[in-house]
N, C-alpha and C positions, 0 to 999 in steps of 0.2 A: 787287543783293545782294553786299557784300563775299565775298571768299576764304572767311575764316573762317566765316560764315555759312552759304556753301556747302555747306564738311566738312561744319558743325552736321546740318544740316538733311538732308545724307545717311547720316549716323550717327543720328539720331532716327526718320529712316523706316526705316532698317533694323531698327533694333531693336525699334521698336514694330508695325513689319509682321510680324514675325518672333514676336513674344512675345504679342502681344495677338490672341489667338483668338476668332472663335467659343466654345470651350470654357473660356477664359479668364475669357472675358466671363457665360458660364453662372455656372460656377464661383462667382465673386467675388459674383455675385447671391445666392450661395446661401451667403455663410458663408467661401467659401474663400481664404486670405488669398494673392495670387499671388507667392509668395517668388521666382522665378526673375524674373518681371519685375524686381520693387523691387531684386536686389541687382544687375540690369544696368543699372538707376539708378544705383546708388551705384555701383559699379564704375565706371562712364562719365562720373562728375564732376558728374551731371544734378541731383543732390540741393542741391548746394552751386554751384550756377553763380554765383552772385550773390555770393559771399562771397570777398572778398580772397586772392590768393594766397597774402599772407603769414600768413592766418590761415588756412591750406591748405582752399581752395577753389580755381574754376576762374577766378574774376575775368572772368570774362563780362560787357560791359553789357548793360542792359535791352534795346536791341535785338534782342542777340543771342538774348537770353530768350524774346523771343517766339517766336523759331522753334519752340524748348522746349514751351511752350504751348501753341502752335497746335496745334502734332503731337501732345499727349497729347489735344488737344481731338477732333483727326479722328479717333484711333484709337480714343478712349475711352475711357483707360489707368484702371485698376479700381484705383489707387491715389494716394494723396494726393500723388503731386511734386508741382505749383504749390504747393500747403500748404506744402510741405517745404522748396522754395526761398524763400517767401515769409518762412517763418518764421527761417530759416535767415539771410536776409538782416536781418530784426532783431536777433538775436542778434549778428551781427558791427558790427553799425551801433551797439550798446551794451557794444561791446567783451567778451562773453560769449562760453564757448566752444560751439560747436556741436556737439551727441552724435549718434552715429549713429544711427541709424533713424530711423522714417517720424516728421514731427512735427504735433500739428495748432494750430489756433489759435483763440483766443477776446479777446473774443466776434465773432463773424462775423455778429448783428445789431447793430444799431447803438442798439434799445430794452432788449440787456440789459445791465446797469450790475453790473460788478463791481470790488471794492474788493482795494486793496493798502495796510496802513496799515507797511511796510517787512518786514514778517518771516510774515505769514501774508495767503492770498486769502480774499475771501467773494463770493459771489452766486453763481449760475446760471448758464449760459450753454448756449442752447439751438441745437439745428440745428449740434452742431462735427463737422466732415468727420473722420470714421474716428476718431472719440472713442475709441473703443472698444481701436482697433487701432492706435495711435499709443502710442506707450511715453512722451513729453515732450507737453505743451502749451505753448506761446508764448504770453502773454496780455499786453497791449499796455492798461495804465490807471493813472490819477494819475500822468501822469509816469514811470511803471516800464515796463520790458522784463523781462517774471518769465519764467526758466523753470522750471517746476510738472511733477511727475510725473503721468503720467496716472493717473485716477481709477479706485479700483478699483470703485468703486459706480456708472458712467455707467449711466445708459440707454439701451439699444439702440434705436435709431430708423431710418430711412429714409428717402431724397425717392422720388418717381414711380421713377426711375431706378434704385432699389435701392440708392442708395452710398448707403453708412453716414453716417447726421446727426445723431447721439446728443447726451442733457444729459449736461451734468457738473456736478454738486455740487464749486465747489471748495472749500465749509469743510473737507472731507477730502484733500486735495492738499498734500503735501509740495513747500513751496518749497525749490529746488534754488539757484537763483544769481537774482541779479536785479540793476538797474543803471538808474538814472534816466538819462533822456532827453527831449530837446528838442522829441523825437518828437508831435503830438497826438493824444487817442485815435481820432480819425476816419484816423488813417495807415492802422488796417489793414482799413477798409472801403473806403478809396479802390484803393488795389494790391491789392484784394481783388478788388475792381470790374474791374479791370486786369486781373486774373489769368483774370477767367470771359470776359472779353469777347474775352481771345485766344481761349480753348478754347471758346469759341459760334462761334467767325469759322472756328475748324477743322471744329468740327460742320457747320457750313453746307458747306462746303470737300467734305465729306463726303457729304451729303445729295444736293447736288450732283452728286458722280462717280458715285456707287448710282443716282440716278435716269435721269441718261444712260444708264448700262448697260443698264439695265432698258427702257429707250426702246429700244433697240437691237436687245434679243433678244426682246422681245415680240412676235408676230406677228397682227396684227387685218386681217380681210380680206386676207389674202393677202400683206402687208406688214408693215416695223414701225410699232410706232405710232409711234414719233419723226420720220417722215416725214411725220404728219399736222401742218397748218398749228396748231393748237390747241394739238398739243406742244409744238412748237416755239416758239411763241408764249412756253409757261411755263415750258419751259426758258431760253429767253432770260430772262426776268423773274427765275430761279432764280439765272442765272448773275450778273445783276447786284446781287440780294441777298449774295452770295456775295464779288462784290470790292469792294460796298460795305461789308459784313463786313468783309472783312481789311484794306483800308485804312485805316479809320479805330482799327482796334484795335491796329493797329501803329506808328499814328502817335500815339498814347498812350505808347506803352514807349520811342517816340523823346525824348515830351517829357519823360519820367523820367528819361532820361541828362542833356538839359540842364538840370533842376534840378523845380518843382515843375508835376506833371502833372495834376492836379488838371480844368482845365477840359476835356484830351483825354478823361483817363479819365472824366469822365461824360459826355460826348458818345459815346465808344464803347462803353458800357455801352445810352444809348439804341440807339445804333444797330445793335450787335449784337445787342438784344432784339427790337426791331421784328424785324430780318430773320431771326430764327431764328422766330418767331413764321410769319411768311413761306412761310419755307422749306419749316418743316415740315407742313404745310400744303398746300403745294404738293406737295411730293416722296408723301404720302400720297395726294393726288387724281391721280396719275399710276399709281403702283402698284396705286391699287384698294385692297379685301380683304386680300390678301395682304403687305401693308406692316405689317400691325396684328398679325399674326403672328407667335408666339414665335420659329418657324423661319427667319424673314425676318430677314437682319442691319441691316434699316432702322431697325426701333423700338427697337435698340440707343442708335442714334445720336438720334432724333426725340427720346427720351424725355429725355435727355441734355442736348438742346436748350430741352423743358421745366421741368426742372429749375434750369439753370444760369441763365437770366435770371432767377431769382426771390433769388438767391442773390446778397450782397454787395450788395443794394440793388436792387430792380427798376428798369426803363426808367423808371417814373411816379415813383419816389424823385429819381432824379440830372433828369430832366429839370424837377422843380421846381426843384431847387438851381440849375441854371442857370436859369432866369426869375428867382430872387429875385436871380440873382448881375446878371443883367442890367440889370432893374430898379433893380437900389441903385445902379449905376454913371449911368444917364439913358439916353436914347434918342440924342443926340448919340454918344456913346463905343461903341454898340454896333456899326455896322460896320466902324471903324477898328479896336478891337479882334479882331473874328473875320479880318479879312484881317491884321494882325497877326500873329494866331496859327496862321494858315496859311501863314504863311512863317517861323515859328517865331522872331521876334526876341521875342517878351515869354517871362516866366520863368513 
């Protein structure tokens, strides 16, 4: 890990160890929007990492982003940053300016089809992260980068997790600025992809450290149970859920710096869904009972876990896209390709 990476990543644990409670986490389940968090976001450059200096952001690359990610994934930050960067980063990418506060984006399925005929939106867009509580939408179609004021008609919704996944009606949506791009509409389902599969690689990260713990101070027959052969067994298996998590999710945001990421990120979309799939799983067949627990800060994170693979495309979505990608190429090209792209020379 670079220097700079370093800082990142001990300025993101602090602040989100720090901010993101227990009661935080209550909280935001019930309604309550965590203002102290969001403005140590913006205050700390976290909102805008992805967006050019010169268009006052923090110019961060995608690598560095991840760290970003991860760490909102392990802590389970109860607001929309990755949203916020993601969307933040189209807007400067269409040379738009970026407004403050939280932003969210549409459509984040990839079956709802909404229209831009240059001066006003229309369609639906359903499941958008903190619709409700995002002041801008970023909406990414025909060729347009719109940004649209949030709607005052959404519908309040929810995934397992509690984070807000409300519709928005945009034939009511004041278009704000908008700006054609080269961009295509599948851009913000792929770095969408991108964006959950760091924050599942953190959750697992997570899942992970809780269930050690837990292994640790439980005491069964006289011992802990983490000294039993069985646990250990699933912690090992945990653990390498866990770095095959983060590996492959970061080596996705690697391949967004050298241009298009496309076959990383849905291999680590698979792969962080399988393993969080895994994990959680595992880490609840260790805890017992008491993992499933509103009191228990596991099912914070588990649910979190179930949530987020379903979002931006499931595992079973991007791992078709890659067999058709495979398939159209032959059977000759397919291992030269993946060791290829494991040594990162193709785009």
């Amino acid at each position: 890990m670079s220097e700079m990476r370093d800082i990142l990543a001990d300025t993101v644990t602090r602040l989100f160890g720090d901010l993101v409670t227990r009661e935080v986490l209550q909280d935001a389940e019930s309604g309550i929007w965590p203002e102290a968090l969001w403005n140590a976001c913006e205050e700390n450059g976290l909102t805008r990492a992805l967006v050019p200096e010169e268009r006052g952001g923090a110019g961060l690359s995608w690598t560095d982003s991840f760290v970003i990610a991860r760490a909102a994934g392990y802590y389970g930050a109860p607001v929309p940053l990755v949203e916020t960067m993601l969307g933040a980063w189209l807007l400067a990418e269409a040379s738009l300016e970026v407004p403050e506060g939280p932003l969210t984006l549409a459509p984040v399925r990839a079956k709802d089809a909404l229209g831009f005929d240059g001066s006003s939106l229309s369609g639906t867009a359903v499941a958008m992260p903190w619709g409700c509580q995002a002041q801008h939408a970023v909406v990414l179609t025909n060729g347009y980068v719109v940004l649209a004021a949030a709607s005052a008609t959404a519908k309040e919704d929810c995934n397992i997790a509690r984070e807000p996944r409300d519709t928005v009606d945009f034939e009511d949506a004041a278009v704000i600025a908008s700006a054609s791009t080269a961009l295509p509409n599948s851009t913000l389902q792929l770095y969408g992809a991108m964006f959950r599969a760091a924050q599942l690689a953190g959750g697992v990260a997570r899942a992970l450290d809780e269930t050690v713990q837990y292994a640790g101070d439980r005491i069964q027959f006289g011992r802990p149970i983490g000294k039993f052969q069985a646990i250990q067994q699933n912690l090992a298996a945990l653990a390498g859920q866990m770095a095959s998590a983060s590996a492959s999710a970061e080596m996705a945001f690697r391949a967004a710096d050298r241009g298009e990421p496309r076959f990383e990120a849905a291999s680590a979309k698979v792969v962080t869904g399988d393993a969080a799939g895994a994990a959680a799983a595992t880490a609840h067949q260790i805890h017992g009972a008491i993992g499933f627990t509103y009191e228990h800060i596991l099912q914070f994170t588990t649910r979190r876990l179930w949530s987020w693979r379903a979002e931006f495309g499931a595992e079973s979505q991007w791992a078709e896209e890659l067999g058709r990608g495979i398939a159209g190429r032959g059977a000759d090209s397919f291992w030269p390709d993946l060791t290829a792209r494991q040594a990162g020379v193709l785009p």
